[in-house]
N, C-alpha and C positions, 0 to 999 in steps of 0.2 A: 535594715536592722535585723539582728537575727541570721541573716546567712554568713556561710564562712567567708575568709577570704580570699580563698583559693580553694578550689575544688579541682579534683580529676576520677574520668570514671577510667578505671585501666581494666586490662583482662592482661595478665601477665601468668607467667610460670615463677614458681619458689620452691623452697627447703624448710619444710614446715618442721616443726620439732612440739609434739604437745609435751606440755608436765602438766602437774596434780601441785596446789599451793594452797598449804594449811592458813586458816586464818584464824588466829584466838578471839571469841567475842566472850561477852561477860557471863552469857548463859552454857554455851557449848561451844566447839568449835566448828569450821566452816571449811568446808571444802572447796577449792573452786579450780577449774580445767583451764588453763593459760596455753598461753604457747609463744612460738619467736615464728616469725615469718622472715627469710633472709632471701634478697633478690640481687643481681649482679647487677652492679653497675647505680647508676644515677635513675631511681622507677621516676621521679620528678623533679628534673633542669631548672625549672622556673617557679620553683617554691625552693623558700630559704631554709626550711624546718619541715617535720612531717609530723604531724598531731591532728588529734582526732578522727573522728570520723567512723565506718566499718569498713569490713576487710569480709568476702565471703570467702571460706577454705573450705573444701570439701561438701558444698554444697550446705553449708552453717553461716549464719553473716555472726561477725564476732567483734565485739567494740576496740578498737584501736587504743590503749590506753598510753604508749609511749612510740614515738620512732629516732629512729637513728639513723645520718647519714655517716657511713664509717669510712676515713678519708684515708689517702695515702701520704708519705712526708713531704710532695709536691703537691698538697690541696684539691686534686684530684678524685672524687669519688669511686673506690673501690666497688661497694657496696651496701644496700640498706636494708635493715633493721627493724619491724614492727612486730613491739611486743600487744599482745591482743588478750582480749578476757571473754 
């Protein structure tokens, strides 16, 4: 209980892209530094989905907040997708 269901520790190479995403709260607004991490190909075969977890870029560990496997029109994994916070 408590651990995920799938884990991987990988060391991979990527296409980091940071932004800057305003977030309106009740008192001020909020800054906060995102980014897309985009890697070729299939980073994890034998996981259905890719969620959760961190991601270290540039020597930062950064929380995983959404991933993407991005497919080709033969179901085929192109490549994937984790946007991070």
């Amino acid at each position: 209980m408590g651990e995920p269901k799938y884990k991987a520790d990988l060391d991979l190479k990527c296409n980091f892209q940071d932004r800057a995403k305003t977030i309106l709260t009740a008192e001020k607004k909020l800054v906060q530094i995102t980014g897309t991490a985009m890697f070729p190909g299939d980073i994890a075969p034998d996981f259905p989905t890719l969620s959760g977890g961190t991601v270290t870029i540039f020597g930062e560990e950064r929380r995983i907040e959404q991933g993407t496997k991005n497919r080709n029109p033969d179901g085929t994994v192109n490549f994937c997708t984790l946007e991070v916070i």
